[in-house]
C-alpha positions as CSV (number, residue, x, y, z in Angstrom):
1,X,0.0,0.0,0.0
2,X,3.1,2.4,0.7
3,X,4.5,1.6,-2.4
4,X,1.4,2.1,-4.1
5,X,1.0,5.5,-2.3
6,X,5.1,6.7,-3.4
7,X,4.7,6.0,-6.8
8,X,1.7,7.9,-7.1
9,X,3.4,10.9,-5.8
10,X,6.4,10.3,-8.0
11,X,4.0,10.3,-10.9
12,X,2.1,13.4,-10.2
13,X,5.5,14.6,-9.2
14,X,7.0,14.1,-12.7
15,X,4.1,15.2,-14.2
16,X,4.0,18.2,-12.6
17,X,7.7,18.9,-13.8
18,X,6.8,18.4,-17.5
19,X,4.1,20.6,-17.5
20,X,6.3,23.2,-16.0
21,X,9.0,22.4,-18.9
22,X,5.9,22.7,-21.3
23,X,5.1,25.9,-20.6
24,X,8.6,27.3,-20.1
25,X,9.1,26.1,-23.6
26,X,5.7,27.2,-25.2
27,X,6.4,30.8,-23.9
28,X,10.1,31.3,-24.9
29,X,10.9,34.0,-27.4
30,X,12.6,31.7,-29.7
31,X,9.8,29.6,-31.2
32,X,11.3,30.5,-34.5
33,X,15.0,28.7,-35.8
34,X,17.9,31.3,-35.9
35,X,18.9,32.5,-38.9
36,X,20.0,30.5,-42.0
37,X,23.6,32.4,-43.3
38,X,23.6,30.4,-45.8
39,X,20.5,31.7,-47.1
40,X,22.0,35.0,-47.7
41,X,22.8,34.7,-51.4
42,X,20.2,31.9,-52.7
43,X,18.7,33.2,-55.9
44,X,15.2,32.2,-56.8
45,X,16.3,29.0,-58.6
46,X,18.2,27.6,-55.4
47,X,15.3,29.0,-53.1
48,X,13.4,26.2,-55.3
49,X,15.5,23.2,-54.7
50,X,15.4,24.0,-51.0
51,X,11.8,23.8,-50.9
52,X,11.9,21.0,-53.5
53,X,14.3,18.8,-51.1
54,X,12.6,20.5,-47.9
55,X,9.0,18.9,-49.8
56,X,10.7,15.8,-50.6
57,X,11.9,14.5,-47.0
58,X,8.9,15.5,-45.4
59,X,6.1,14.5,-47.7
60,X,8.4,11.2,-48.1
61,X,7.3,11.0,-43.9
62,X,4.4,12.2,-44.0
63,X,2.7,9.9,-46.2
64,X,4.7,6.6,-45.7
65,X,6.4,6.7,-49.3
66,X,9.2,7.1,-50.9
67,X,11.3,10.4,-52.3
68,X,10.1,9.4,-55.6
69,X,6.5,8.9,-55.3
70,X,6.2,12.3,-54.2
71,X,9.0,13.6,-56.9
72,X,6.2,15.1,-59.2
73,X,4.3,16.9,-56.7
74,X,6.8,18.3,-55.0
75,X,8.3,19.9,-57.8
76,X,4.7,21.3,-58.7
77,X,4.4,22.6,-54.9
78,X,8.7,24.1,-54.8
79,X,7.8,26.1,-58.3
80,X,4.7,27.1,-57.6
81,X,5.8,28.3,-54.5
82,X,9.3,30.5,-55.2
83,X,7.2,31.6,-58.4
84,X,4.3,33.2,-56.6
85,X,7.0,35.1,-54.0
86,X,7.2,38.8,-54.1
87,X,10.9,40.4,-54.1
88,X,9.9,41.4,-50.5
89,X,9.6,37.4,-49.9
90,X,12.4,36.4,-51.6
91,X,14.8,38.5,-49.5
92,X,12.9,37.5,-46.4
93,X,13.7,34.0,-47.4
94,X,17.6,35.5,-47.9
95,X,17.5,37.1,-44.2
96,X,16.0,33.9,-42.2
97,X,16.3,31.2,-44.5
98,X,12.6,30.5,-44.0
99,X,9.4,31.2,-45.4
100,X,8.0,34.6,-43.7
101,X,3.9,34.0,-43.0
102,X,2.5,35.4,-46.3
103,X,5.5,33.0,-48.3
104,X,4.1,30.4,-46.2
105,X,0.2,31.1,-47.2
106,X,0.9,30.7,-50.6
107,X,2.9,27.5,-50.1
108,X,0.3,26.0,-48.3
109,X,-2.2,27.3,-51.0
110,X,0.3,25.1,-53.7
111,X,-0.2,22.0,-51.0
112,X,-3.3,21.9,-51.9
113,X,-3.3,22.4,-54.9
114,X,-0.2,20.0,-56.0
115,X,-2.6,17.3,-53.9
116,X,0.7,16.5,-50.6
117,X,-0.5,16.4,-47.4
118,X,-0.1,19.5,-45.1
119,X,2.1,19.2,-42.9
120,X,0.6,21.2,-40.0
């Protein structure tokens, strides 16, 4: 009955702890990844095979595949994508090495559209 007893405190104990990690980590100021360097120089064309190799490895995941089966879509999603990008995008994706949130609209919008699987 003791042990019973000790192990239920340990429990609530550690899970007590977690949710303390949880929501040191869901208010921390870096939710976003630093900035890409390498990014700084990418020209339209290389922004594309990021996002083409970016779609690739995660679609490849996401749907329980391989990197070719999604080879076609991907490439319709990466073009799409760096096509539709203002200049004002483009050198966002230079400065962070990510897409900024209206980038990011439109590459959902070419999810869709190319038929992958969102990833969020």
């Amino acid at each position: 009955m003791m042990m019973r007893r000790m192990g239920a405190v340990f429990l609530a104990g550690g899970l007590t702890v977690l949710a303390g990690f949880s929501a040191y980590a869901a208010s921390g100021t870096s939710a976003l990844p630093p900035p890409d360097p390498t990014a700084k120089n990418l020209t339209p064309y290389m922004i594309q095979l990021r996002a083409f190799d970016a779609c690739l490895h995660t679609q490849s995941q996401l749907l329980k595949t391989t990197r070719e089966a999604v080879h076609t879509p991907c490439s319709c999603y990466a073009k799409g994508t760096v096509t539709a990008m203002t200049k004002d995008e483009i050198q966002a994706f230079r400065d962070t090495g990510y897409f900024n949130d209206s980038a990011r609209e439109k590459g959902l919008g070419f999810i869709d559209q190319c038929k992958l699987k969102r990833p969020i």
